[in-house]
C-alpha positions in Angstrom: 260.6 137.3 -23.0 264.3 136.8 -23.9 266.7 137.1 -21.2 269.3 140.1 -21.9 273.4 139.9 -21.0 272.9 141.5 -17.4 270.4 138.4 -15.8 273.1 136.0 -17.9 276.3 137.7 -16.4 275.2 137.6 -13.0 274.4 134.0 -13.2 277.9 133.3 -14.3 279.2 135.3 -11.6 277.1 133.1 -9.1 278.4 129.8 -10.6 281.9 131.0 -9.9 280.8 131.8 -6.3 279.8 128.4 -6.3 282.8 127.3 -7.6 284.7 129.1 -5.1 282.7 127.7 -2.5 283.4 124.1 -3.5 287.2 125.1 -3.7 287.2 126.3 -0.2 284.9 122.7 1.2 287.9 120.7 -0.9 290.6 122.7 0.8 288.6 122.6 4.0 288.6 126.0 4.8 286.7 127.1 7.9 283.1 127.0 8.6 282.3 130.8 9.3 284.5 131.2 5.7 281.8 128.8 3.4 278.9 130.0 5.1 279.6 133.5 4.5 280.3 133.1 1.1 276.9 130.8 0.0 275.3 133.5 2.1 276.9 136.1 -0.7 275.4 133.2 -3.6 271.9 133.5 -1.9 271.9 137.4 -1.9 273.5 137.4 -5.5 270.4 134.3 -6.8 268.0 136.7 -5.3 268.9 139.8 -6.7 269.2 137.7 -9.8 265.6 137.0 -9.3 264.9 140.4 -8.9 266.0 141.8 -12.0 264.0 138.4 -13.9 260.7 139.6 -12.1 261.3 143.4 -12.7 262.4 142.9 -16.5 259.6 140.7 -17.0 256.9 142.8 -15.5 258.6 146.0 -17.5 258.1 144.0 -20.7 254.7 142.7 -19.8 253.3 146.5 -19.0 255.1 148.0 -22.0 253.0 145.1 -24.3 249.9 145.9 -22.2 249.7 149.5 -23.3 250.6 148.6 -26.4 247.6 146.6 -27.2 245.0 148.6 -24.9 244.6 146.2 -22.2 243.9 146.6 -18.6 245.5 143.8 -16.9 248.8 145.8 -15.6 247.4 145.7 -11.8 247.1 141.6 -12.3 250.8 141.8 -13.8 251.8 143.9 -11.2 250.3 141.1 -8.4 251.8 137.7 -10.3 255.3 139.8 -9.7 254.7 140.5 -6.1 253.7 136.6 -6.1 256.7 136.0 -7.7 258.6 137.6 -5.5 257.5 136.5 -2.3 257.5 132.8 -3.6 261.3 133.3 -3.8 261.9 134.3 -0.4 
């Protein structure tokens, strides 16, 4: 599977959050402020994991009915894994 621009944007977008964040700690901005904003990183990795899982699976069914197999329901389950895992 090769990874397109949108999952590599957003994970440059995160590592500026992360940036940010490490900013703020050096200028020792206030508690509430960091947490809020690595609670905005967490959301923004998950989503990022979303749209890995969902690509992949979309790319795994599509080469499924190309080739005439009947494992989509399997696929379907190692993304639910997948996705639960992260959590």
């Amino acid at each position: 599977m090769t990874y397109d621009n949108q999952v590599k944007n957003r994970l440059k977008r995160i590592e500026g959050q992360v940036r940010g964040v490490l900013k703020m700690m050096d200028e020792q901005k206030d508690c509430k402020e960091v947490v809020a904003q690595l609670s905005a990183i967490r959301s923004a990795v998950d989503r990022a994991i979303a749209v890995v899982v969902s690509t992949n699976l979309e790319h795994c069914i599509r080469k499924d009915i190309e080739t005439g197999s009947l494992e989509s329901e399997k696929l379907i389950q190692e993304a639910v894994e997948l996705l639960v895992k992260s959590r």
